[in-house]
Structures are given as C-alpha cells and as structure tokens.
PDB file with SEQRES, HELIX, SHEET and CRYST1 records, atoms N, CA, C and O in Angstrom:
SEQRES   1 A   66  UNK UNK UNK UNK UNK UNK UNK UNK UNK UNK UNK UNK UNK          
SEQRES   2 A   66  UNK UNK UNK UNK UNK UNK UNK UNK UNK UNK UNK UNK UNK          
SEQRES   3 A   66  UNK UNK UNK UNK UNK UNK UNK UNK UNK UNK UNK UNK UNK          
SEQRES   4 A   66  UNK UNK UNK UNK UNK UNK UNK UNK UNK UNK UNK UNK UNK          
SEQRES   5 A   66  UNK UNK UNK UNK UNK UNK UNK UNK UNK UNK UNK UNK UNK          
SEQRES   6 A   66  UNK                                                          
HELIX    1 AA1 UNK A   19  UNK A   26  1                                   8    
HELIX    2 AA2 UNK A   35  UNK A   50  1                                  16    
SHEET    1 AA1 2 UNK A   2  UNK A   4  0                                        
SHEET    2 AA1 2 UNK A  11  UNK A  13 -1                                        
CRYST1    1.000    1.000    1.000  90.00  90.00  90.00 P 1           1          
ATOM      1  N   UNK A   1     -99.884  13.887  14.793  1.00  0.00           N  
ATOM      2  CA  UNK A   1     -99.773  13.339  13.452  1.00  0.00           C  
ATOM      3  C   UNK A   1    -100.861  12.289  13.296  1.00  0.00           C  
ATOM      4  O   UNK A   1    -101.121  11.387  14.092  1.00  0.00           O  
ATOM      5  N   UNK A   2    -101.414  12.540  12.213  1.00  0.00           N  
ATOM      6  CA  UNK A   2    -102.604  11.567  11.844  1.00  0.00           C  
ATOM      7  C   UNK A   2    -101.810  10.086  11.151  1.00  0.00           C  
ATOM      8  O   UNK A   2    -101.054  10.203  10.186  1.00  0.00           O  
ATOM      9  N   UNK A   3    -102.020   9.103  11.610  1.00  0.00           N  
ATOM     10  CA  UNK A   3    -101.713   7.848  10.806  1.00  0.00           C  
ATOM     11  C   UNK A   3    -103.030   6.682  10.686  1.00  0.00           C  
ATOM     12  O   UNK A   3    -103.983   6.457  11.433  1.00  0.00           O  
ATOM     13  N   UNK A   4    -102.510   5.963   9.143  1.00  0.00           N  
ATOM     14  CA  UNK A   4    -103.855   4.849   9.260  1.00  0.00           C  
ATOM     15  C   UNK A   4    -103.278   3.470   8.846  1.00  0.00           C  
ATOM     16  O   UNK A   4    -102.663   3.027   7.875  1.00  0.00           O  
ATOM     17  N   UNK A   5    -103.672   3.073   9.820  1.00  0.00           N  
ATOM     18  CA  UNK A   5    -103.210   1.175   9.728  1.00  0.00           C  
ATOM     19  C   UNK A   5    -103.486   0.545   8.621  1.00  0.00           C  
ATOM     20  O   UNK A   5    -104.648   0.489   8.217  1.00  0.00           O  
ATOM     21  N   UNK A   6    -102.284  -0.128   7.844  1.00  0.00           N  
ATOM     22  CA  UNK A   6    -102.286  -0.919   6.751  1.00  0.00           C  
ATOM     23  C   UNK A   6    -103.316  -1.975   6.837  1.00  0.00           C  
ATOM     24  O   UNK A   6    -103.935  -2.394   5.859  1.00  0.00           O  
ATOM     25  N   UNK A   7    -103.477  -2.399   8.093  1.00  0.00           N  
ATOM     26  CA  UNK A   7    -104.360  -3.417   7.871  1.00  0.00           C  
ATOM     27  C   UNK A   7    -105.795  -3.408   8.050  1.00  0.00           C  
ATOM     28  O   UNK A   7    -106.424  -4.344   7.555  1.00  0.00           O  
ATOM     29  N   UNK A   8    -106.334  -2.620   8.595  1.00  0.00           N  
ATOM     30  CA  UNK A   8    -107.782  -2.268   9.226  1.00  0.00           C  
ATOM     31  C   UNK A   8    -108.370  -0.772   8.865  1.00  0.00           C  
ATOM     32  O   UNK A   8    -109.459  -0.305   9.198  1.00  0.00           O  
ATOM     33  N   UNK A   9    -107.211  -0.096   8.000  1.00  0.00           N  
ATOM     34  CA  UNK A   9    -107.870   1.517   7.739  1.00  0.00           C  
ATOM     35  C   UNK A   9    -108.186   2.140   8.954  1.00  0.00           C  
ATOM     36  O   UNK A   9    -109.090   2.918   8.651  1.00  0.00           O  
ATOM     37  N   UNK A  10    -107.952   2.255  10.230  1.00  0.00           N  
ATOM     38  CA  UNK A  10    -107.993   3.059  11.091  1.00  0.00           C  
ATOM     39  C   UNK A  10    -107.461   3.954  11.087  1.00  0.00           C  
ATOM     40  O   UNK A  10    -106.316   3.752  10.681  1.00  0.00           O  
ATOM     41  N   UNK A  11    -107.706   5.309  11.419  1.00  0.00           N  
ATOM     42  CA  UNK A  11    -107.037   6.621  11.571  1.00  0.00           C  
ATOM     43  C   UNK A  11    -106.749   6.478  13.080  1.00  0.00           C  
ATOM     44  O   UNK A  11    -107.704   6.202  13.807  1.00  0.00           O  
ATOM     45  N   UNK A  12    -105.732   6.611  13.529  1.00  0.00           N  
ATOM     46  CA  UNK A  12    -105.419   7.460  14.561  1.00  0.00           C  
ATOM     47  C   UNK A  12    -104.145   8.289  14.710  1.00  0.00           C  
ATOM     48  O   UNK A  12    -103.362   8.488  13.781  1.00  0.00           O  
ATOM     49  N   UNK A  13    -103.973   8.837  16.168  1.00  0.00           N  
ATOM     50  CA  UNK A  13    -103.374  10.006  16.594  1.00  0.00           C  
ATOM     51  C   UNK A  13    -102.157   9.975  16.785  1.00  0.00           C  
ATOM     52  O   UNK A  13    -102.343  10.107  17.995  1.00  0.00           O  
ATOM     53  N   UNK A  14    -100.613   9.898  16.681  1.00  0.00           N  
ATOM     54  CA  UNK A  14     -99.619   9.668  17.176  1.00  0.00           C  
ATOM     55  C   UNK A  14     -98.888  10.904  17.757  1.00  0.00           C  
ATOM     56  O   UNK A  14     -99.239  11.983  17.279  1.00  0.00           O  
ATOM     57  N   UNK A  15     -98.078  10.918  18.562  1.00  0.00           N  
ATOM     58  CA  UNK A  15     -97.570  12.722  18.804  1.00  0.00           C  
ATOM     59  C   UNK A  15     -96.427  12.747  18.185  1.00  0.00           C  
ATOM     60  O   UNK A  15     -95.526  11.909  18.153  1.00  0.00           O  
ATOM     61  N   UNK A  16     -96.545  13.947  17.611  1.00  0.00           N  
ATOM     62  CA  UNK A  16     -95.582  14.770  16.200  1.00  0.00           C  
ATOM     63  C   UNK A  16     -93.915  14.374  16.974  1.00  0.00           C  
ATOM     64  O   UNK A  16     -93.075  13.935  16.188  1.00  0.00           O  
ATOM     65  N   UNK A  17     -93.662  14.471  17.869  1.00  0.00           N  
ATOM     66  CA  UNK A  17     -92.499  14.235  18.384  1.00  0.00           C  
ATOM     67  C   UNK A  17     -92.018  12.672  18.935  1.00  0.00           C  
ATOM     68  O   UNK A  17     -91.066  12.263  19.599  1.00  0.00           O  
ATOM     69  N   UNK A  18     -93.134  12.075  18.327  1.00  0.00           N  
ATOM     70  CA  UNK A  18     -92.670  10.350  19.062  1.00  0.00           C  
ATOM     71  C   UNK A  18     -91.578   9.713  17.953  1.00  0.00           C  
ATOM     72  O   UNK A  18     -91.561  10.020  16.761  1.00  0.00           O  
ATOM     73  N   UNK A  19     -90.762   8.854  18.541  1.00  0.00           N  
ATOM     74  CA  UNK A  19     -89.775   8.000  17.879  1.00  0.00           C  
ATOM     75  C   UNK A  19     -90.784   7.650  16.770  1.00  0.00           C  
ATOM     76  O   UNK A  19     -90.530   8.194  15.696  1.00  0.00           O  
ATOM     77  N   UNK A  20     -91.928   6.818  16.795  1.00  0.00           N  
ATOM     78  CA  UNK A  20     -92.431   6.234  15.457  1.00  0.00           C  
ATOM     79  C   UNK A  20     -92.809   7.417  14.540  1.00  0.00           C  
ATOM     80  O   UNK A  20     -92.526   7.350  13.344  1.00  0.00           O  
ATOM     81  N   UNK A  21     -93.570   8.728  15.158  1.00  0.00           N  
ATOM     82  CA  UNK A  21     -94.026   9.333  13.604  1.00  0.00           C  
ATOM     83  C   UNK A  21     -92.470   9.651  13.213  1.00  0.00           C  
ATOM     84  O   UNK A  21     -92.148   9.397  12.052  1.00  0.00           O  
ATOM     85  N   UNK A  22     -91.573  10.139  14.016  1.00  0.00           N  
ATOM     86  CA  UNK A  22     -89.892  10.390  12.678  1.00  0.00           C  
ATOM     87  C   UNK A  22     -89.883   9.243  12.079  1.00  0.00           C  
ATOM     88  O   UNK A  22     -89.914   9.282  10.849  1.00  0.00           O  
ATOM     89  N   UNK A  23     -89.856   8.425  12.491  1.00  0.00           N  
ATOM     90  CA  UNK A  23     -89.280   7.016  11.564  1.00  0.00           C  
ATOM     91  C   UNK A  23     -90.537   7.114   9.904  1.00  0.00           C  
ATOM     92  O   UNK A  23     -90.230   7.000   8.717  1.00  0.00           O  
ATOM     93  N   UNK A  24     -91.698   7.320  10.442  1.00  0.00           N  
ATOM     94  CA  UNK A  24     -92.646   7.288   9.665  1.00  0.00           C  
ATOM     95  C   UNK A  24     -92.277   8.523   8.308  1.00  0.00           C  
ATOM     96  O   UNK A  24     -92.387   8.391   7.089  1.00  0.00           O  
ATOM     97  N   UNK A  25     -91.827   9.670   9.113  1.00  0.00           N  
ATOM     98  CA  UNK A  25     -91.674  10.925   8.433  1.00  0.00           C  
ATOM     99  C   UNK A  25     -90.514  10.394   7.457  1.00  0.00           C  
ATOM    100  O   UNK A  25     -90.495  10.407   6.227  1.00  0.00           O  
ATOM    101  N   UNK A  26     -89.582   9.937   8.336  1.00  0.00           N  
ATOM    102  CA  UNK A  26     -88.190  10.136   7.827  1.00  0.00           C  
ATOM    103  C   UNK A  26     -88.135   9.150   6.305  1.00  0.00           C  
ATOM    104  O   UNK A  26     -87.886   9.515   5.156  1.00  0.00           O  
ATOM    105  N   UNK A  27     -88.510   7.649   6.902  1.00  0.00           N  
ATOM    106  CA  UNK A  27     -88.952   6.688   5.911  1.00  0.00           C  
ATOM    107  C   UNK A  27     -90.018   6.154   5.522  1.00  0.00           C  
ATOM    108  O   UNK A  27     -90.542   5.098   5.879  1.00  0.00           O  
ATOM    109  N   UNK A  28     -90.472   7.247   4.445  1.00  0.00           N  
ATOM    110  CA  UNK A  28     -91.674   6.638   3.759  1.00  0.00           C  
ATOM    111  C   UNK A  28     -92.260   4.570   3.598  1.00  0.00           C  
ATOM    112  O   UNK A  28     -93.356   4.065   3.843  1.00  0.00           O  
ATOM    113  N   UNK A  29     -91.091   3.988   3.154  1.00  0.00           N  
ATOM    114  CA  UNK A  29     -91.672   3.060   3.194  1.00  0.00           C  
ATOM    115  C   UNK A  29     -92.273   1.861   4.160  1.00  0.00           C  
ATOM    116  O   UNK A  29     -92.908   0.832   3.933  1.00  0.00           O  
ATOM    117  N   UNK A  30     -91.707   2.566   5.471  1.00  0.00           N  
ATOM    118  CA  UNK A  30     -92.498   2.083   6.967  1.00  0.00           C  
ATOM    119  C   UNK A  30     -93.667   2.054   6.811  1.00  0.00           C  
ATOM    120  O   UNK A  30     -94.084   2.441   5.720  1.00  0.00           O  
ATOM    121  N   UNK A  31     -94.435   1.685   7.622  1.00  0.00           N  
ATOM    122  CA  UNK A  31     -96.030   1.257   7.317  1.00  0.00           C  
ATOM    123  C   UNK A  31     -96.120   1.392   9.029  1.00  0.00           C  
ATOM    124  O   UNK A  31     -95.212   1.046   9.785  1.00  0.00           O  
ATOM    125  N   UNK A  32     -97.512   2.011   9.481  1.00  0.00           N  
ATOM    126  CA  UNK A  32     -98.379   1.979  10.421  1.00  0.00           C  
ATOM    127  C   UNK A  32     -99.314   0.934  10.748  1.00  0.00           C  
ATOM    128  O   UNK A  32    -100.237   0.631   9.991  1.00  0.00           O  
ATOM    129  N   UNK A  33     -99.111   0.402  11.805  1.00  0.00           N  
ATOM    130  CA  UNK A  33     -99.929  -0.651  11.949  1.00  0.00           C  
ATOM    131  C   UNK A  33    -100.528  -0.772  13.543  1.00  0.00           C  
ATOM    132  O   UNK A  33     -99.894  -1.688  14.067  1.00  0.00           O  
ATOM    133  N   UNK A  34    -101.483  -0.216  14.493  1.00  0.00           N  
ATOM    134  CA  UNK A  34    -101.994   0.146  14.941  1.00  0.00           C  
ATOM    135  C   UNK A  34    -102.213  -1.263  15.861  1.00  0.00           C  
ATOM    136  O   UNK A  34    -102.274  -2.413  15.428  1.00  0.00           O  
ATOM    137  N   UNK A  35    -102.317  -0.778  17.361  1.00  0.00           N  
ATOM    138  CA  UNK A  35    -101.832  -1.651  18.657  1.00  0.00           C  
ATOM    139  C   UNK A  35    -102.869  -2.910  18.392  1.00  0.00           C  
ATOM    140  O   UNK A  35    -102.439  -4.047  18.584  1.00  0.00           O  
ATOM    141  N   UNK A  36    -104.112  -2.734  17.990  1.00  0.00           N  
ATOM    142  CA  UNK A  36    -104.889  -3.810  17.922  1.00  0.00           C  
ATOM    143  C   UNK A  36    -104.822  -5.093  16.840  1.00  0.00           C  
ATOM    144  O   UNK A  36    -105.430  -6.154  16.982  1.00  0.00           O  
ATOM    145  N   UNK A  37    -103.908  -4.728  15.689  1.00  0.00           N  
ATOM    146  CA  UNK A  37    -103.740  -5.642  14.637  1.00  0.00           C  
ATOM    147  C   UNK A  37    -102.672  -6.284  14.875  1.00  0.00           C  
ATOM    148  O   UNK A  37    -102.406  -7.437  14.535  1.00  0.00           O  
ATOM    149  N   UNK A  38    -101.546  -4.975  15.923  1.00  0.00           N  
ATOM    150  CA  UNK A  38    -100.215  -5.693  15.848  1.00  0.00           C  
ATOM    151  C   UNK A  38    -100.026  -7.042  16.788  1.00  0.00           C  
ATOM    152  O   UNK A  38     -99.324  -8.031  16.577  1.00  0.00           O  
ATOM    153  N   UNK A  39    -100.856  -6.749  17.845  1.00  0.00           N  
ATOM    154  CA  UNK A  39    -101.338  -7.458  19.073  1.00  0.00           C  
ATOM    155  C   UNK A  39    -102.048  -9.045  18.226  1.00  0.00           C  
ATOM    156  O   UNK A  39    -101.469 -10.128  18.303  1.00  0.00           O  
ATOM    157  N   UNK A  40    -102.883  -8.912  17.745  1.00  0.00           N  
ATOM    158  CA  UNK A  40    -103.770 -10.451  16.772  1.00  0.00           C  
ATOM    159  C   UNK A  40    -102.669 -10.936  16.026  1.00  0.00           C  
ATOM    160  O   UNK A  40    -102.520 -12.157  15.983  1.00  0.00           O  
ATOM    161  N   UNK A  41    -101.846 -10.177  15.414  1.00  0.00           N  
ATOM    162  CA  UNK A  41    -101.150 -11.043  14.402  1.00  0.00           C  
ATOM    163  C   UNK A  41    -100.092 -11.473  15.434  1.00  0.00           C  
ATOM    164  O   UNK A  41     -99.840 -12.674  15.342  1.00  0.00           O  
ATOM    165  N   UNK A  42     -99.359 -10.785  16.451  1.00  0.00           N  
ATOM    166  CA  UNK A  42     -98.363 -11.799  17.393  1.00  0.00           C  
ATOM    167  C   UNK A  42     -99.228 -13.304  17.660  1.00  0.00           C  
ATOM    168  O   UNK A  42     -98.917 -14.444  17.316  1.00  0.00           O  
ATOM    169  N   UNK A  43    -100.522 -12.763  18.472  1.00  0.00           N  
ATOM    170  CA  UNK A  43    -101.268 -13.917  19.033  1.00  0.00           C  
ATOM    171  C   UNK A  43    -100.964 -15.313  18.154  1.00  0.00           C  
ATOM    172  O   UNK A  43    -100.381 -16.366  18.409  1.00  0.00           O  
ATOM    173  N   UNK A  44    -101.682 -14.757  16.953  1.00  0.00           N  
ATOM    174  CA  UNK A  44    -101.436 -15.962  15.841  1.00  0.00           C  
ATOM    175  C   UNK A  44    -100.286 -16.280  15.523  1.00  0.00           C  
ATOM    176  O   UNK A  44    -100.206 -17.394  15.006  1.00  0.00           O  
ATOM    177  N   UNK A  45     -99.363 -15.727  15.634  1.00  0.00           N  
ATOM    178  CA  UNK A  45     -98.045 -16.344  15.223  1.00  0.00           C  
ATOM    179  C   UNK A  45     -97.682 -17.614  16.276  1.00  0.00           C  
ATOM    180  O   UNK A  45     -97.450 -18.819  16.175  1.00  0.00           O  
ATOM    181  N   UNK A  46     -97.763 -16.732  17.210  1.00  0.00           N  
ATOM    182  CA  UNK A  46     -97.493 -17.322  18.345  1.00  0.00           C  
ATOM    183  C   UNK A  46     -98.054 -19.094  18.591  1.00  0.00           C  
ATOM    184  O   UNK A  46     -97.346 -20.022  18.984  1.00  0.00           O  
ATOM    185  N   UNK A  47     -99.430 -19.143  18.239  1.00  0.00           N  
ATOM    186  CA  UNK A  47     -99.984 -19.940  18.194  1.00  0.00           C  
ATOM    187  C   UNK A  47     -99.596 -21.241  16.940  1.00  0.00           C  
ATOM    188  O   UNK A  47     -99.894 -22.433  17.018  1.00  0.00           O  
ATOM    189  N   UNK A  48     -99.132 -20.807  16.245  1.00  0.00           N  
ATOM    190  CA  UNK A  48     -98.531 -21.037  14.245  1.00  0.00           C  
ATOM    191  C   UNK A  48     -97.399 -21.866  15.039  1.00  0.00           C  
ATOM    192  O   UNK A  48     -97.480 -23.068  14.790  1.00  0.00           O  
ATOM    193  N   UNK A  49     -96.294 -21.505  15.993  1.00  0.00           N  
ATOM    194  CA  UNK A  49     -95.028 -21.244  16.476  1.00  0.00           C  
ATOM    195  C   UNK A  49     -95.331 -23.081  17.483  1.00  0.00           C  
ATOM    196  O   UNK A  49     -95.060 -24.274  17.342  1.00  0.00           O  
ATOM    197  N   UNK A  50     -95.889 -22.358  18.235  1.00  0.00           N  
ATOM    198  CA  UNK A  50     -96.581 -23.686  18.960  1.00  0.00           C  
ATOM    199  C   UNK A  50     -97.081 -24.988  18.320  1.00  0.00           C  
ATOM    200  O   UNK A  50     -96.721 -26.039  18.849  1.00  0.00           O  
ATOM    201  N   UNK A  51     -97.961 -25.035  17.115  1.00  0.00           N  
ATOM    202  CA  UNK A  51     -98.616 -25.789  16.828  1.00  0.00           C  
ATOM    203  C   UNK A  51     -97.740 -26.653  16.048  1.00  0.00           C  
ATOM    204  O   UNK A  51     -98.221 -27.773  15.874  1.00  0.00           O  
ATOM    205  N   UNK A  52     -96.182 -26.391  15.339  1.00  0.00           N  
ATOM    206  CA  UNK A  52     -95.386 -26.894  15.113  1.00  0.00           C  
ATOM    207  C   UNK A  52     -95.879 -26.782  13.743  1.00  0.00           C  
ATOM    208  O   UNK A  52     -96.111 -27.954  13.446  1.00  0.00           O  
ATOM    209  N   UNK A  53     -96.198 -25.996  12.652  1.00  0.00           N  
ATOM    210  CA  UNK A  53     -96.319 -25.748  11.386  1.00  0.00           C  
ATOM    211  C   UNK A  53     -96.027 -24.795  10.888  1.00  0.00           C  
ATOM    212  O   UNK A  53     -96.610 -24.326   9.910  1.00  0.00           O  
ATOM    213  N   UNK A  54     -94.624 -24.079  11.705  1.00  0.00           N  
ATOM    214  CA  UNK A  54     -94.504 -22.836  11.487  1.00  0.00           C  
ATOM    215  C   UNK A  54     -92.289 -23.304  11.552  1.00  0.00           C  
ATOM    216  O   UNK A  54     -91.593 -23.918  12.361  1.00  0.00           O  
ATOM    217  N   UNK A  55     -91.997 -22.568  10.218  1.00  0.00           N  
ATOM    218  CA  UNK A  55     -90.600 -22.888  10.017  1.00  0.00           C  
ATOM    219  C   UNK A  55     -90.265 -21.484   9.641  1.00  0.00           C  
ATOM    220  O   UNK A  55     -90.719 -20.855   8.686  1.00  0.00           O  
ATOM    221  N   UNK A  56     -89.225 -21.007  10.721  1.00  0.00           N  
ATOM    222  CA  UNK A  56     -88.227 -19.957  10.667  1.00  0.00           C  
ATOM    223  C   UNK A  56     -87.126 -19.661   9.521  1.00  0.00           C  
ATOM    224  O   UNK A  56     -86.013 -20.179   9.605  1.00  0.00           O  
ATOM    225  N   UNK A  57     -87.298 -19.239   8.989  1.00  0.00           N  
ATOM    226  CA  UNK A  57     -86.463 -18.925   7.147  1.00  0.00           C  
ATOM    227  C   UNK A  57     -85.557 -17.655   7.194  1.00  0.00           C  
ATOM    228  O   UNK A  57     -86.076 -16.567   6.945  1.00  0.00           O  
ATOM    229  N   UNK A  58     -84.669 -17.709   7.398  1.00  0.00           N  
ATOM    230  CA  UNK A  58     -83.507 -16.428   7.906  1.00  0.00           C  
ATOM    231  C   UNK A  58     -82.545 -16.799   6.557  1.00  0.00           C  
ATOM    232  O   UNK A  58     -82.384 -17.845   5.929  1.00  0.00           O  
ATOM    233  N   UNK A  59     -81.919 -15.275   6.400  1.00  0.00           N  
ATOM    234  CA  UNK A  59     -80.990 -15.310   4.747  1.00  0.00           C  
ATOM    235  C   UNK A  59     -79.638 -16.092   5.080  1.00  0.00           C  
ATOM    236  O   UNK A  59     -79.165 -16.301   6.197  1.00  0.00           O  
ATOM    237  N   UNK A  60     -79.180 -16.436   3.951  1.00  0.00           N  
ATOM    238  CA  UNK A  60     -77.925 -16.980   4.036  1.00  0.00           C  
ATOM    239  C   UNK A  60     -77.224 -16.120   4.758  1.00  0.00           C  
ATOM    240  O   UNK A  60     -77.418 -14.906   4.815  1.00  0.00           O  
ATOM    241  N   UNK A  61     -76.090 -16.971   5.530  1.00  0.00           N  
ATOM    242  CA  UNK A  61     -74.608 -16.068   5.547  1.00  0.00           C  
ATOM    243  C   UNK A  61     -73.595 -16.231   4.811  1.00  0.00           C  
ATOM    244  O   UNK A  61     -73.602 -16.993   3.844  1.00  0.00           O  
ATOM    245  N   UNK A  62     -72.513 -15.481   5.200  1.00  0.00           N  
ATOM    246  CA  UNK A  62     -71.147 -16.479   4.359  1.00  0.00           C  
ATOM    247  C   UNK A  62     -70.902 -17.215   5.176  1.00  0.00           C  
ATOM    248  O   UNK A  62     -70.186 -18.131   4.771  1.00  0.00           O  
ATOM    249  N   UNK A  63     -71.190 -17.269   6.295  1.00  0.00           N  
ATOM    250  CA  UNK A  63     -70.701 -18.684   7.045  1.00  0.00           C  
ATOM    251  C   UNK A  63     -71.317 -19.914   6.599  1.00  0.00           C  
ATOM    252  O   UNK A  63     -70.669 -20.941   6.803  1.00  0.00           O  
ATOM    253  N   UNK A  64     -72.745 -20.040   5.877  1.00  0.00           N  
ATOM    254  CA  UNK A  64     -73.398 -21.145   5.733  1.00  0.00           C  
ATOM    255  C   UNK A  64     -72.725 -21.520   4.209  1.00  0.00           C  
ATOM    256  O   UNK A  64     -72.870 -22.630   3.696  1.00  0.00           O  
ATOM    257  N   UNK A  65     -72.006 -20.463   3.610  1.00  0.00           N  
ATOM    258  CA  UNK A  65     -71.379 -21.206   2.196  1.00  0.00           C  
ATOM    259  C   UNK A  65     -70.225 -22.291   2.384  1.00  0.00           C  
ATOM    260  O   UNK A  65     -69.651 -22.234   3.471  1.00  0.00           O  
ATOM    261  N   UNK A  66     -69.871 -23.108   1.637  1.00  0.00           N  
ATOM    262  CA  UNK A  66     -68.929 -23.644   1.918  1.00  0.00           C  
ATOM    263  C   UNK A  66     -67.819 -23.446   1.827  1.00  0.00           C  
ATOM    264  O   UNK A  66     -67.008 -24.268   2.253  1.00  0.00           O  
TER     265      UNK A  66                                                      
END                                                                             
C-alpha cells in the first residue's frame, strides 16, 4: 500500500496486511505520518516538556464537576 505523510509529502510503502494500512483503510480520517517526522516532533515535544513551557490540557470529567 502506497501512503504519503501529512507532513513532508513523502510517499512510501506500507504492507497491505499491516495493523496501520487497516486502520488507514478502515478509517479514513487517520492520517499517515512517516517514521522521520514522527520521530522530530516527539524530540521537540519532549524538549517543550523539559523546558517547563509546556502545559498538559486533558477534557473534563464528571469527577472534576462539582
């Protein structure tokens, strides 16, 4: 299966039977994003995470209502 990374336009190869191309097949609105972009953007997070300018934002629960 041919796929191309949202972020860099790369084409590459995935095999027709791997867990990601079904997910890809199954749900269109998944997005491909290819080992080398996914890899830079951890780095930077990571770094974001560290540098202490980086705040974690998770949805309400009902536990947080009163």
């Amino acid at each position: 299966m041919r796929v191309k990374c949202v972020i860099c336009d790369k084409i590459e190869g995935i095999e027709d039977e791997s867990l990601e191309a079904k997910r890809l097949r199954n749900r269109p609105i998944h997005t491909y994003m290819c080992n080398d972009c996914s890899l830079r953007i951890s780095e930077k997070t990571k770094a974001r995470i560290d540098s202490g300018n980086f705040r974690f934002y998770r949805a309400r629960s009902e536990k947080d209502d009163w």
